[in-house]
HTML snippet that shows the backbone in 3Dmol.js (N, CA, C, O; Angstrom):
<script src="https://3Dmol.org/build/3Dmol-min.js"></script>
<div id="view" style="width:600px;height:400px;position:relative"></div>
<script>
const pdb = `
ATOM      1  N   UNK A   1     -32.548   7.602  -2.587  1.00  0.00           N
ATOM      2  CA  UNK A   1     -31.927   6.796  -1.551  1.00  0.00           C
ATOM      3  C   UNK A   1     -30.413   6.978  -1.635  1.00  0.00           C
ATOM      4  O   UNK A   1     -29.817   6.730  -2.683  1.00  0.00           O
ATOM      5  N   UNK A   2     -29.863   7.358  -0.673  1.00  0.00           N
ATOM      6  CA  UNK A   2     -28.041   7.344  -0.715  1.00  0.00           C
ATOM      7  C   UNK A   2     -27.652   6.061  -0.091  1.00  0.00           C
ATOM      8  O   UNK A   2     -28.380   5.585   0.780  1.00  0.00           O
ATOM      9  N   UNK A   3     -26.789   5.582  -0.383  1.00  0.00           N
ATOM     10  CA  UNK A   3     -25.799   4.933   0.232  1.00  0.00           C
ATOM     11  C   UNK A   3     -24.420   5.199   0.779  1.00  0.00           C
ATOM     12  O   UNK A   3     -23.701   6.012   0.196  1.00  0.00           O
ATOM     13  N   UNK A   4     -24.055   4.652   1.718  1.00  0.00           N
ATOM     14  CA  UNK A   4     -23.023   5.068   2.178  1.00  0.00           C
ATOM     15  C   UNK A   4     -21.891   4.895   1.112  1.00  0.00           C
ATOM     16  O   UNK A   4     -21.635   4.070   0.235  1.00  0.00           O
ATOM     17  N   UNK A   5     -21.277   6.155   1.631  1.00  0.00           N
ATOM     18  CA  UNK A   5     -20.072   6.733   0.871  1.00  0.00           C
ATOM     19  C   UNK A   5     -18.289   5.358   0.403  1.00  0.00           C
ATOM     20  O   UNK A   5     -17.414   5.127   1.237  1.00  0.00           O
ATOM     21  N   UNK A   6     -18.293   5.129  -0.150  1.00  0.00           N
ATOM     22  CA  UNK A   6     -17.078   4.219   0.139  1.00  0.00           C
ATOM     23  C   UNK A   6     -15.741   4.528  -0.219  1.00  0.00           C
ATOM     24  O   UNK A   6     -15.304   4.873  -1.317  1.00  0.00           O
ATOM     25  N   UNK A   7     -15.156   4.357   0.852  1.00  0.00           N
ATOM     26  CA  UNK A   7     -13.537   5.160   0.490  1.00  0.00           C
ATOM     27  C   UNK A   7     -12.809   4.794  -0.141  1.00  0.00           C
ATOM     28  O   UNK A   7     -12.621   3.579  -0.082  1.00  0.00           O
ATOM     29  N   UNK A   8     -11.953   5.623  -1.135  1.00  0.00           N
ATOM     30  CA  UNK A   8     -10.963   5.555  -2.524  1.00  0.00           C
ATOM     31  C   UNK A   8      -9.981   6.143  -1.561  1.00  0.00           C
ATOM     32  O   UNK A   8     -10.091   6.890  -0.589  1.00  0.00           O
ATOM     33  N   UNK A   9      -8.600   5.320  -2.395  1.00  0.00           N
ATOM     34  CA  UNK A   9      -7.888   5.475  -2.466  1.00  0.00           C
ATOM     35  C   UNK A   9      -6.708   5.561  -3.493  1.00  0.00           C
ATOM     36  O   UNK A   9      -6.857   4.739  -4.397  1.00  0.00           O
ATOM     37  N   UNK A  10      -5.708   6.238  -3.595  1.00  0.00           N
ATOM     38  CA  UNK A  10      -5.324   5.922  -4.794  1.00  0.00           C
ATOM     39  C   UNK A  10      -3.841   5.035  -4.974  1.00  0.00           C
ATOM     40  O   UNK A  10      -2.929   5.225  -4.169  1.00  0.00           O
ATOM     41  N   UNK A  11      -3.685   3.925  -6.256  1.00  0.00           N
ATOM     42  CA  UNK A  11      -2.904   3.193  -5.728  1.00  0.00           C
ATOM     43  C   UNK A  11      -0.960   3.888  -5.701  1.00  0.00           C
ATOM     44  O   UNK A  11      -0.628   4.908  -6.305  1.00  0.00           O
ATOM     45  N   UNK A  12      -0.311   3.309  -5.145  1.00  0.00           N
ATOM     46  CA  UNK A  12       1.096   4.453  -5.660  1.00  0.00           C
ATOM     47  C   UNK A  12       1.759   3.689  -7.037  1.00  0.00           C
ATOM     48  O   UNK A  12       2.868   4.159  -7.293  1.00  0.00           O
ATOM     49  N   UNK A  13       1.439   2.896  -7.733  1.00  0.00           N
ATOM     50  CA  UNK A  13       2.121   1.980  -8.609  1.00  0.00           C
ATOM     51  C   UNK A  13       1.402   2.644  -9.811  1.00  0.00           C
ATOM     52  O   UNK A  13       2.069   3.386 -10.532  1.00  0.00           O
ATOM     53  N   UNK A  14      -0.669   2.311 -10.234  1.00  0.00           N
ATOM     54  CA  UNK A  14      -0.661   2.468 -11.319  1.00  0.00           C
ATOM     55  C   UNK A  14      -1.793   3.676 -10.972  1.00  0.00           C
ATOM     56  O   UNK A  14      -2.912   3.638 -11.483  1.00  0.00           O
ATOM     57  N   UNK A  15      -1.460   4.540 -10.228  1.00  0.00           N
ATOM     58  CA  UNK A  15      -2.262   5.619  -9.817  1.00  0.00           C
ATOM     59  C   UNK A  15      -3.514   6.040 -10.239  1.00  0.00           C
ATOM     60  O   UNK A  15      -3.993   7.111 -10.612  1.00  0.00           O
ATOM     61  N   UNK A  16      -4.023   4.591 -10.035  1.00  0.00           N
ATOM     62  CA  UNK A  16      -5.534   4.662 -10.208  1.00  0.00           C
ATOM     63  C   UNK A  16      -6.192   4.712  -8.584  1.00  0.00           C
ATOM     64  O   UNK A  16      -5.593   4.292  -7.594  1.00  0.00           O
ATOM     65  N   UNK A  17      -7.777   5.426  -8.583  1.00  0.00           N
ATOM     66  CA  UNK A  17      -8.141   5.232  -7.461  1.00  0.00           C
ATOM     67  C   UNK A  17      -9.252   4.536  -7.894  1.00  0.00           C
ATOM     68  O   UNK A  17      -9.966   4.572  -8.896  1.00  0.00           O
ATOM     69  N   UNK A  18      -9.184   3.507  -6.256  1.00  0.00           N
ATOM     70  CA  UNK A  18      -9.958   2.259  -6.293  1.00  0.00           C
ATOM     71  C   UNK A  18     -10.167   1.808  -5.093  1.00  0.00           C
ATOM     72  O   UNK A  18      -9.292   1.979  -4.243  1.00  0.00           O
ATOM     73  N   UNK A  19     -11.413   1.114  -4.760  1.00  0.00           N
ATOM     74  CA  UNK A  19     -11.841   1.213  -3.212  1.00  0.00           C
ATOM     75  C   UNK A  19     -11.039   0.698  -2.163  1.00  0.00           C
ATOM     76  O   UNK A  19     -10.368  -0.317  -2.352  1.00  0.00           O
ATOM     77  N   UNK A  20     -11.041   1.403  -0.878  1.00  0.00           N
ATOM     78  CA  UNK A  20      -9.802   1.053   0.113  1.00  0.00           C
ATOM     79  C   UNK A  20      -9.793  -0.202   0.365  1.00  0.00           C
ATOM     80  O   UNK A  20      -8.661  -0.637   0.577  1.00  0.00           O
ATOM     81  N   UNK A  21     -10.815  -1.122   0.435  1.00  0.00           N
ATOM     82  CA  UNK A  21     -10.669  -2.533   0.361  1.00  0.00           C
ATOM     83  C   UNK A  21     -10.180  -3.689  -0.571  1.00  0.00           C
ATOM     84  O   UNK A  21     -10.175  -4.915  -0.459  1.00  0.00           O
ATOM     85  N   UNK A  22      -9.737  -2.737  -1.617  1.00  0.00           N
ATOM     86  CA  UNK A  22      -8.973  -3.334  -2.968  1.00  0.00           C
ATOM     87  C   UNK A  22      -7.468  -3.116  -3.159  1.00  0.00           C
ATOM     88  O   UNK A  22      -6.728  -3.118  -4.143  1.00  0.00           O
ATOM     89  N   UNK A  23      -7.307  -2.940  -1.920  1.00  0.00           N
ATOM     90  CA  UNK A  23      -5.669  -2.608  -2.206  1.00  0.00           C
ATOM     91  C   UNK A  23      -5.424  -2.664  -0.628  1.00  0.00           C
ATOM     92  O   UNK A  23      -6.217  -2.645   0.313  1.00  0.00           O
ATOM     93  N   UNK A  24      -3.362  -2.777  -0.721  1.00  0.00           N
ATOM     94  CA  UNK A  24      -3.016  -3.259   0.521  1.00  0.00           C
ATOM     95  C   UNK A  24      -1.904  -1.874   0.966  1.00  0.00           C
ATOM     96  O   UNK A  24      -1.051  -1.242   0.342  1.00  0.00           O
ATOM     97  N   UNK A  25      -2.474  -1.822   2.452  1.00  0.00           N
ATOM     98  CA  UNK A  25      -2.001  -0.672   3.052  1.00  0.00           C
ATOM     99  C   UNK A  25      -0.562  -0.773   3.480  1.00  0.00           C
ATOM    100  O   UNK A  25      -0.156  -1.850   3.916  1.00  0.00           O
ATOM    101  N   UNK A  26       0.286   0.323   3.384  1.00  0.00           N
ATOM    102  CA  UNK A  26       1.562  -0.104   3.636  1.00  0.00           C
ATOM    103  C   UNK A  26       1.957   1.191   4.909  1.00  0.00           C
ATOM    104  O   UNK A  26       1.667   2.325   4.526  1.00  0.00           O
ATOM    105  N   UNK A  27       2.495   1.114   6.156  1.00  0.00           N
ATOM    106  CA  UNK A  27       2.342   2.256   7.077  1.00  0.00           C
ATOM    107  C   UNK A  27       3.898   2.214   7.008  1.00  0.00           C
ATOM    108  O   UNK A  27       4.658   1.379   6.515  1.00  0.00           O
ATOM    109  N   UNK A  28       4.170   3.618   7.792  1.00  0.00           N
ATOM    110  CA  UNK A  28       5.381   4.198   8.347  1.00  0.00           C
ATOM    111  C   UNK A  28       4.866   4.647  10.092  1.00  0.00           C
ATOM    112  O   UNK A  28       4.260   5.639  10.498  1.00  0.00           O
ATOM    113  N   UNK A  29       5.285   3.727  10.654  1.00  0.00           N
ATOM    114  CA  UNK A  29       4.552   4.091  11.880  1.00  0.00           C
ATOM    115  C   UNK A  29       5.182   4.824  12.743  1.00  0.00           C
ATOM    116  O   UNK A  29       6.330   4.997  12.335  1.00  0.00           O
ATOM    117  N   UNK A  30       4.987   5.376  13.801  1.00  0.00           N
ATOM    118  CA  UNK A  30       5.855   6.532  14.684  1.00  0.00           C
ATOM    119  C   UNK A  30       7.311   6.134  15.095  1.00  0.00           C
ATOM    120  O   UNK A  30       8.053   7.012  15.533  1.00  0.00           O
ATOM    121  N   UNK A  31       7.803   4.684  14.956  1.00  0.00           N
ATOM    122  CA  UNK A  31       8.721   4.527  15.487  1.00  0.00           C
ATOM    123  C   UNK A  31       9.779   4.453  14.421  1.00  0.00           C
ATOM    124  O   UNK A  31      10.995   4.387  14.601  1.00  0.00           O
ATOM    125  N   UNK A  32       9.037   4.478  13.133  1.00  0.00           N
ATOM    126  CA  UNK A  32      10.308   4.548  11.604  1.00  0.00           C
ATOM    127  C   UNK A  32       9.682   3.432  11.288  1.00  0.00           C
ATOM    128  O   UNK A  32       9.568   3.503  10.065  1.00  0.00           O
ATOM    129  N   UNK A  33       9.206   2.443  11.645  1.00  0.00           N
ATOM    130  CA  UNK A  33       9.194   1.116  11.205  1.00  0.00           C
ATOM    131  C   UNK A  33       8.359   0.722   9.633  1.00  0.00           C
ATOM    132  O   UNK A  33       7.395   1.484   9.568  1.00  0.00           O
ATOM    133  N   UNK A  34       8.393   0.040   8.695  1.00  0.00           N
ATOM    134  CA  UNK A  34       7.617  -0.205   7.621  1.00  0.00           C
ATOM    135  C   UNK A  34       6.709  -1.538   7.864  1.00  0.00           C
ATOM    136  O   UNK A  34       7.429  -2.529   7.985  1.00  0.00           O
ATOM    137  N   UNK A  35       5.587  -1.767   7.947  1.00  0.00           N
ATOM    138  CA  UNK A  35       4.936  -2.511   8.054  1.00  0.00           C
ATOM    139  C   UNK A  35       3.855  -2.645   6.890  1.00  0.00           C
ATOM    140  O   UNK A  35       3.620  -1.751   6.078  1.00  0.00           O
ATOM    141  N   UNK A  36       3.142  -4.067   6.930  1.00  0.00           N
ATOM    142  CA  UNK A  36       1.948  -4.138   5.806  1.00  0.00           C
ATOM    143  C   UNK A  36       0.630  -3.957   6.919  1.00  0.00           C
ATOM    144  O   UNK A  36       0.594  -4.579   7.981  1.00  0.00           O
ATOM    145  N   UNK A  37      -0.252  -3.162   6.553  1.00  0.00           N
ATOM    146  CA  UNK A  37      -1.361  -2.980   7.517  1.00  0.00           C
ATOM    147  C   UNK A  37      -2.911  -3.582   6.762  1.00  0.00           C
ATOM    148  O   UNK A  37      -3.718  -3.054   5.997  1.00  0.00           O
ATOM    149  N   UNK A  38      -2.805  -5.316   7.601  1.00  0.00           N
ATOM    150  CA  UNK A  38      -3.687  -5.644   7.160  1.00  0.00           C
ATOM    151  C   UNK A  38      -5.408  -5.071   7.604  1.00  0.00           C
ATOM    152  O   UNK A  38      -6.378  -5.332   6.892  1.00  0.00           O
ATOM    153  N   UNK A  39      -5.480  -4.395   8.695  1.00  0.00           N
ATOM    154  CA  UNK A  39      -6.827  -4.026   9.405  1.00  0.00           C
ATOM    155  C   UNK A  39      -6.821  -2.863   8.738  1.00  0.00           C
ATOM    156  O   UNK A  39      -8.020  -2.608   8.620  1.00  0.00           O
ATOM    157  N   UNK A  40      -5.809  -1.429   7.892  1.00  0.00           N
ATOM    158  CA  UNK A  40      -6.308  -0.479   7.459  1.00  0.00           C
ATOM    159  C   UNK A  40      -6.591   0.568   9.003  1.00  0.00           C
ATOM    160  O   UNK A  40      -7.118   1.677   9.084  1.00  0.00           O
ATOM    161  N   UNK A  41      -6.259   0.069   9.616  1.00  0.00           N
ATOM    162  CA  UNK A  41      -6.538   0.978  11.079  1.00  0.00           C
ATOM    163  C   UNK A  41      -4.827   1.092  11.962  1.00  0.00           C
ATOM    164  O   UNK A  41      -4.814   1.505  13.122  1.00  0.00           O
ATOM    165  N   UNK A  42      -4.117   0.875  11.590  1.00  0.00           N
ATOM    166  CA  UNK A  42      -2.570   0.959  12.462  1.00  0.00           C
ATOM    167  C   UNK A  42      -2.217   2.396  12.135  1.00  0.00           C
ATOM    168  O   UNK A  42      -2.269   3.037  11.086  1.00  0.00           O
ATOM    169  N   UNK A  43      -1.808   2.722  13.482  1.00  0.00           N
ATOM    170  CA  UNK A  43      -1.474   4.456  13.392  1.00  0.00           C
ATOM    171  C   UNK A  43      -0.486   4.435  12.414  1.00  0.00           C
ATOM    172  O   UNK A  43      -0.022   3.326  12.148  1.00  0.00           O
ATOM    173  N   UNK A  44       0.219   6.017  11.433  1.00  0.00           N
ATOM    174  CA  UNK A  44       1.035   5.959  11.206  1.00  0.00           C
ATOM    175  C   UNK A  44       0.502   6.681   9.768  1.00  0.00           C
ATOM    176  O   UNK A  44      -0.659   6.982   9.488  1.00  0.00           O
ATOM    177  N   UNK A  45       1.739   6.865   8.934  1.00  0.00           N
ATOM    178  CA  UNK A  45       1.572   7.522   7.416  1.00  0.00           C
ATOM    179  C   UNK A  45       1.656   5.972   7.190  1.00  0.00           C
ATOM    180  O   UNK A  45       2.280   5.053   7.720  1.00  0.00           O
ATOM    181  N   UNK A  46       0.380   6.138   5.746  1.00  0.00           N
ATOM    182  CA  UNK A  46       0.095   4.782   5.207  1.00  0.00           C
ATOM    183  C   UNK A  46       0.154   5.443   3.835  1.00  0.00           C
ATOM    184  O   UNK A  46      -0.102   6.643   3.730  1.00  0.00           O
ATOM    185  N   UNK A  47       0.506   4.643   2.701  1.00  0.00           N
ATOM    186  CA  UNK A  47       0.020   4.382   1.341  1.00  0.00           C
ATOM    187  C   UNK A  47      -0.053   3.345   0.816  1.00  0.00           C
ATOM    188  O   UNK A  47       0.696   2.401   1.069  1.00  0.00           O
ATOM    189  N   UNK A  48      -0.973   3.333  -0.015  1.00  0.00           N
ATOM    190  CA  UNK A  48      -2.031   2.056  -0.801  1.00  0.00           C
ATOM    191  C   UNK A  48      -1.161   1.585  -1.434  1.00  0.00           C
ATOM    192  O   UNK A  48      -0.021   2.027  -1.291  1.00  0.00           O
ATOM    193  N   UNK A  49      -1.510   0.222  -2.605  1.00  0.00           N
ATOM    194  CA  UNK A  49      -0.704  -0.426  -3.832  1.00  0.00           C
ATOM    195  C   UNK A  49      -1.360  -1.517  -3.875  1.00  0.00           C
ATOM    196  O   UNK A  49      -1.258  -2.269  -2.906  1.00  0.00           O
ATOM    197  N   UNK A  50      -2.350  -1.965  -5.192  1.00  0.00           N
ATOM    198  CA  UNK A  50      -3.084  -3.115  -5.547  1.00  0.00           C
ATOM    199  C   UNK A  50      -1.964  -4.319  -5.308  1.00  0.00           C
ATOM    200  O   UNK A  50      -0.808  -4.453  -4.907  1.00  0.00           O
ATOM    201  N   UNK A  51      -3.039  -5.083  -5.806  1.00  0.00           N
ATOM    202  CA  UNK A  51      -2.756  -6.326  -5.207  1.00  0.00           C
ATOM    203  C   UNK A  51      -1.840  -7.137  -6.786  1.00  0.00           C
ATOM    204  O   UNK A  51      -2.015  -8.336  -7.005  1.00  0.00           O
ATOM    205  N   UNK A  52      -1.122  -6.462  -7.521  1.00  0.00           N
ATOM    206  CA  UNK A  52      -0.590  -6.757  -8.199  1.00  0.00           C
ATOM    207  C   UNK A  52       0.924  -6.669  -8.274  1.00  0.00           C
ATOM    208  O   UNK A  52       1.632  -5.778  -7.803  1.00  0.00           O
ATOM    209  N   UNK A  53       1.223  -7.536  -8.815  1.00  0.00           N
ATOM    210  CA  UNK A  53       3.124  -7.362  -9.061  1.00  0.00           C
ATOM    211  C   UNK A  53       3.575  -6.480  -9.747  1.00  0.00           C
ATOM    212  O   UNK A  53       4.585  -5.824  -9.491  1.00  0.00           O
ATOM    213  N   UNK A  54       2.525  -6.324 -11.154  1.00  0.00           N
ATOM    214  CA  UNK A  54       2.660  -5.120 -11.961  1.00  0.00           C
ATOM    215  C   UNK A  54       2.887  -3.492 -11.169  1.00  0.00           C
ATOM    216  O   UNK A  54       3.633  -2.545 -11.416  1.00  0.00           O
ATOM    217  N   UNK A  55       1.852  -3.744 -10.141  1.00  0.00           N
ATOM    218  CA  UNK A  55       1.705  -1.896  -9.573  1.00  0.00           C
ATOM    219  C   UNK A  55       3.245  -2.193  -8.811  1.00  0.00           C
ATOM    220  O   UNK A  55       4.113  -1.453  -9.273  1.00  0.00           O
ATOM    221  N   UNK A  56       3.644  -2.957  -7.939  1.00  0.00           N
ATOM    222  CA  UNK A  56       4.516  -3.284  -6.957  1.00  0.00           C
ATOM    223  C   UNK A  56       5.679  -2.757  -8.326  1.00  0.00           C
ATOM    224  O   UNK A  56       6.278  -1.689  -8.202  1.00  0.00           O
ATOM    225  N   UNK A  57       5.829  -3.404  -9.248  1.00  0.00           N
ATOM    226  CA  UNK A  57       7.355  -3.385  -9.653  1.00  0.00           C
ATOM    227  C   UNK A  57       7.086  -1.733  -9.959  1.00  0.00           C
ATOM    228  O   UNK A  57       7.817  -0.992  -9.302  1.00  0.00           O
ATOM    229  N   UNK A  58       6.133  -1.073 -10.872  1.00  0.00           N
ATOM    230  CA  UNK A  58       6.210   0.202 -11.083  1.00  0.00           C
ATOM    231  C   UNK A  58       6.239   1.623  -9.723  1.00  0.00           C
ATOM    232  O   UNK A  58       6.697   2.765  -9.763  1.00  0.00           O
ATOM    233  N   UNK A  59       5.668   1.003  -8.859  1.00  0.00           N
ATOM    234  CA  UNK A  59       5.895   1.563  -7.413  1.00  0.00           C
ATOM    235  C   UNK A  59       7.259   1.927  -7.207  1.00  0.00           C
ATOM    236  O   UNK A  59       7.843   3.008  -7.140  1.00  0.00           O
ATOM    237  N   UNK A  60       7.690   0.456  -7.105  1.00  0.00           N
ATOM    238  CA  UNK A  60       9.478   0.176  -6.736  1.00  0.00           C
ATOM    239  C   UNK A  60      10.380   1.079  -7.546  1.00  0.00           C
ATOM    240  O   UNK A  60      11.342   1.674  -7.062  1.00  0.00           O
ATOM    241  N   UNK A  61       9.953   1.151  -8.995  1.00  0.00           N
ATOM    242  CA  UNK A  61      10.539   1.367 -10.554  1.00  0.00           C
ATOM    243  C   UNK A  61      10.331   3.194  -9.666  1.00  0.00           C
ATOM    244  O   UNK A  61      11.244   3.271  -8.843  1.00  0.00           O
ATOM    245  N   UNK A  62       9.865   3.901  -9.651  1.00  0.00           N
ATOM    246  CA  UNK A  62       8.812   5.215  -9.854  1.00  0.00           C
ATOM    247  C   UNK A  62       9.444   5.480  -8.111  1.00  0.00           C
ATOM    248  O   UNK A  62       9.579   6.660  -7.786  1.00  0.00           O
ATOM    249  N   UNK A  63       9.695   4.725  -7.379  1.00  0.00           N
ATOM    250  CA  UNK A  63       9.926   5.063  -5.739  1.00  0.00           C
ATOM    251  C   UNK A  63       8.994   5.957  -5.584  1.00  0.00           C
ATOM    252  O   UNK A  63       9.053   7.171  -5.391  1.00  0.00           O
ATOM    253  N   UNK A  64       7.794   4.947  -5.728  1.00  0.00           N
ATOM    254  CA  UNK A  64       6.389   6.472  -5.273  1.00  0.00           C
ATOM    255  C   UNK A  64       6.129   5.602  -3.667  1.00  0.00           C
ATOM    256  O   UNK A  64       5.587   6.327  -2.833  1.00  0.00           O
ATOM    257  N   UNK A  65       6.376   4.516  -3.301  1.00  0.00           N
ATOM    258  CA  UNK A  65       6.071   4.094  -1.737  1.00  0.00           C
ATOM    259  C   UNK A  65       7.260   5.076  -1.165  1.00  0.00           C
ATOM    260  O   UNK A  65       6.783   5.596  -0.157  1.00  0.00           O
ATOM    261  N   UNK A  66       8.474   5.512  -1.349  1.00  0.00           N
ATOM    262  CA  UNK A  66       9.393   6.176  -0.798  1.00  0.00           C
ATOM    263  C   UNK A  66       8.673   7.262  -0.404  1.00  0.00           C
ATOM    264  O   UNK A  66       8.368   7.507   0.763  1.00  0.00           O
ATOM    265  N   UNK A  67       8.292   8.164  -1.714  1.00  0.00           N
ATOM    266  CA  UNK A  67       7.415   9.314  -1.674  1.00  0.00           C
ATOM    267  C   UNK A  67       6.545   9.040  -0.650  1.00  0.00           C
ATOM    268  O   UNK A  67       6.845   9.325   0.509  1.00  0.00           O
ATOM    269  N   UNK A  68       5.713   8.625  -0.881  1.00  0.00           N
ATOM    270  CA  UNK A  68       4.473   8.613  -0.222  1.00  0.00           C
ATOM    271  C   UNK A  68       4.580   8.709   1.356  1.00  0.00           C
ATOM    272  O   UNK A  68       3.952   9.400   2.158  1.00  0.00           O
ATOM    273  N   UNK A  69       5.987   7.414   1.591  1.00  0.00           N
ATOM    274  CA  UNK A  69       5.653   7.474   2.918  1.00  0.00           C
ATOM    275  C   UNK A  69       6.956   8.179   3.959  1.00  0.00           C
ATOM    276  O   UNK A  69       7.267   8.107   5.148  1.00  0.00           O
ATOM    277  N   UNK A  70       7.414   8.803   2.854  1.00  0.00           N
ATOM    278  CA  UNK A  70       9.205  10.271   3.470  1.00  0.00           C
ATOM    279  C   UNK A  70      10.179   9.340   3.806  1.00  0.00           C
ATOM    280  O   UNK A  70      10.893   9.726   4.732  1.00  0.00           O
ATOM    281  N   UNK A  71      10.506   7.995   3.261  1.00  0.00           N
ATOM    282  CA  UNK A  71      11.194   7.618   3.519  1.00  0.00           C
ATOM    283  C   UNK A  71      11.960   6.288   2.795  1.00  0.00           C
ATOM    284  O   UNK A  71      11.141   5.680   2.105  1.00  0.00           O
ATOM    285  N   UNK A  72      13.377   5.640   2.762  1.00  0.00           N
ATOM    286  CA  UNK A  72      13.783   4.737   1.613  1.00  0.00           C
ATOM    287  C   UNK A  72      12.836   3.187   2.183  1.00  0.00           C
ATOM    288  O   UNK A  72      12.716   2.705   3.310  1.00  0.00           O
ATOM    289  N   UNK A  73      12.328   2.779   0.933  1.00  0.00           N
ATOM    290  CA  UNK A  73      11.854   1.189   1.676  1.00  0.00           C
ATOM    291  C   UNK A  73      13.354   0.307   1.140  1.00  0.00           C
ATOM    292  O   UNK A  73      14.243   0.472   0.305  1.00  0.00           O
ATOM    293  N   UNK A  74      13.002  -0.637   2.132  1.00  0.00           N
ATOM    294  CA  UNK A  74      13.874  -2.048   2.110  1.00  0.00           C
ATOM    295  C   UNK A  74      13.436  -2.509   1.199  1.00  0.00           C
ATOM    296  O   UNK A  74      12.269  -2.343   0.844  1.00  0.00           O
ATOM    297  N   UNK A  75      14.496  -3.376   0.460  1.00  0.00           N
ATOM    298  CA  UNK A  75      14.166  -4.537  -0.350  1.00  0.00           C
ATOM    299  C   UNK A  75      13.385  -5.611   0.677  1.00  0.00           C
ATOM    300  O   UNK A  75      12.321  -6.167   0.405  1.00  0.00           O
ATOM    301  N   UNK A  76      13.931  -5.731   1.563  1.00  0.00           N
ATOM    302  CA  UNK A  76      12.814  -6.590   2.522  1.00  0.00           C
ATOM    303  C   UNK A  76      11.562  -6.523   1.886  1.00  0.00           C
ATOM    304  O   UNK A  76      11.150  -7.300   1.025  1.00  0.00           O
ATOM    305  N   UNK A  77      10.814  -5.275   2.493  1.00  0.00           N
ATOM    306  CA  UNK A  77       9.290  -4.700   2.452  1.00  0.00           C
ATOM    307  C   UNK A  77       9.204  -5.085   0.966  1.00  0.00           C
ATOM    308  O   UNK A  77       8.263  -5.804   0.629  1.00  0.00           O
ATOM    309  N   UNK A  78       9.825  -4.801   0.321  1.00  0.00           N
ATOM    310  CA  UNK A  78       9.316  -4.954  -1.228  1.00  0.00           C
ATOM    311  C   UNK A  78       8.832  -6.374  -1.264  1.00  0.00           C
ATOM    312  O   UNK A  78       7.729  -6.678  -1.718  1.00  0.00           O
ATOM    313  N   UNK A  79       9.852  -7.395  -0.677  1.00  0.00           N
ATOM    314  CA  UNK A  79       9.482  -8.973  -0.789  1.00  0.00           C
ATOM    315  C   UNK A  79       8.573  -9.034  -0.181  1.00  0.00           C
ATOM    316  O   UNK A  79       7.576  -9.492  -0.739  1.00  0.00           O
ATOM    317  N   UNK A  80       8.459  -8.553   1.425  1.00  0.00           N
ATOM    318  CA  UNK A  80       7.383  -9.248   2.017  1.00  0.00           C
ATOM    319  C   UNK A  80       5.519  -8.712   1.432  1.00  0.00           C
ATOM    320  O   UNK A  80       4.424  -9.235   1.641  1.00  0.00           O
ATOM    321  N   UNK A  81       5.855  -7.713   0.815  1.00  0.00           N
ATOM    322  CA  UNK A  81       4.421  -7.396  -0.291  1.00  0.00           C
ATOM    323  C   UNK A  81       4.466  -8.136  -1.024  1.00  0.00           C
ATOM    324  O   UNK A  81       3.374  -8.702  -1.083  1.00  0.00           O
ATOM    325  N   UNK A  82       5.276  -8.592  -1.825  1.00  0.00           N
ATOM    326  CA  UNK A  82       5.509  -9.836  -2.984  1.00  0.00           C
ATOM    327  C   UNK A  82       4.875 -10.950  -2.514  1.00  0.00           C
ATOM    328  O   UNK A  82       3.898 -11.542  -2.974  1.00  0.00           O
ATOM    329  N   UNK A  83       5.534 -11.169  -1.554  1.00  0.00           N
ATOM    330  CA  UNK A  83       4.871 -12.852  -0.957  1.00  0.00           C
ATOM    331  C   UNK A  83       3.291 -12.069  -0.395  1.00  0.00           C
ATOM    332  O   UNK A  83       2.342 -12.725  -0.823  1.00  0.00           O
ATOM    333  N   UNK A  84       2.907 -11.009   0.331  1.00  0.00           N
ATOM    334  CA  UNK A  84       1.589 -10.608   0.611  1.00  0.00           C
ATOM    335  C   UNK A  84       0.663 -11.078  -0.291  1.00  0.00           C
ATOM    336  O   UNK A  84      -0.412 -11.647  -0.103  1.00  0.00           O
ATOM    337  N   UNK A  85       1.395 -10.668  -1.580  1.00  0.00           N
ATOM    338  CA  UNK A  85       0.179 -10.146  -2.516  1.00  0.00           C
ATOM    339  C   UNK A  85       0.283 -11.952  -3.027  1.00  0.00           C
ATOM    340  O   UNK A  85      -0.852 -12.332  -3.313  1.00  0.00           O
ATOM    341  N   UNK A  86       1.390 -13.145  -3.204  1.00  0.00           N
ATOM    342  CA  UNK A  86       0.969 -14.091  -3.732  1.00  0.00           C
ATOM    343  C   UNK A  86       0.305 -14.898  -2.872  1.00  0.00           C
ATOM    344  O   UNK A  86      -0.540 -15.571  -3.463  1.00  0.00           O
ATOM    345  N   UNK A  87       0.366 -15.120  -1.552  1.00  0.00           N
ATOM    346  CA  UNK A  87      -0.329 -15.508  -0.621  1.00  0.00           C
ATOM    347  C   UNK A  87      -1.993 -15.132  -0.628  1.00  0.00           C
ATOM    348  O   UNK A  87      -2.920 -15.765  -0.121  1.00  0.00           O
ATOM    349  N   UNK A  88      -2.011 -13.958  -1.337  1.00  0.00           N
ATOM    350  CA  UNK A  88      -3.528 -13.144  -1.707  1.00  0.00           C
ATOM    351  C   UNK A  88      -4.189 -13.449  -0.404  1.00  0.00           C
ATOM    352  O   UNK A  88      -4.969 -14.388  -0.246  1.00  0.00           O
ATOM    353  N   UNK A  89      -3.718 -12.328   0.812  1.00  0.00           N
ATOM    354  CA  UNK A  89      -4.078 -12.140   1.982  1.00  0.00           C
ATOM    355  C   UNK A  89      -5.461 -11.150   1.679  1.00  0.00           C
ATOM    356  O   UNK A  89      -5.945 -10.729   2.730  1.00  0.00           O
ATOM    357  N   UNK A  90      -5.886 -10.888   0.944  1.00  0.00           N
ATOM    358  CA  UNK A  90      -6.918 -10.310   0.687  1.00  0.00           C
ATOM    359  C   UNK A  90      -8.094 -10.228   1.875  1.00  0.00           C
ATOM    360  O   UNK A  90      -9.157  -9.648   1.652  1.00  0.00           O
TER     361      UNK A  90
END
`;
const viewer = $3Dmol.createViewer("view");
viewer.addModel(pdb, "pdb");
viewer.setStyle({}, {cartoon: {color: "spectrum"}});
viewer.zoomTo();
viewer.render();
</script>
């Protein structure tokens, strides 16, 4: 019997991969803009980052969300994942 396949992703903080529903999507969407993508469906270059402060500060530390998504993030974006992740919008 198979089951359907479930999608990994990997996180940019502690570069583990772990299912796309376990972590929070972060896009670069066509217009430059940085957004948090709670549906996982908003056009645009996206990369992952658990739902921890730990991955967030080593992300930030490592500028692997920069990487990931070709471009500098705001300290903004950094907070508003901060408050994301304590709010546990999950």
């Amino acid at each position: 019997m198979t089951g359907k396949k479930i999608p990994q992703r990997m996180c940019v903080g502690c570069r583990e991969m772990k299912e796309k529903r376990e972590l929070i999507r972060i896009v670069r969407t066509p217009e430059g803009e940085t957004r948090l993508d709670a549906t996982g469906k908003m056009s645009g270059r996206g990369a992952y980052i658990c739902f921890s402060g730990q991955c967030l500060e080593r992300a930030k530390k490592s500028r692997g969300l920069d990487r990931a998504l070709n471009i500098t993030i705001s300290q903004e974006v950094y907070e508003s994942l901060a408050e994301a992740m304590n709010n546990d919008c999950k």
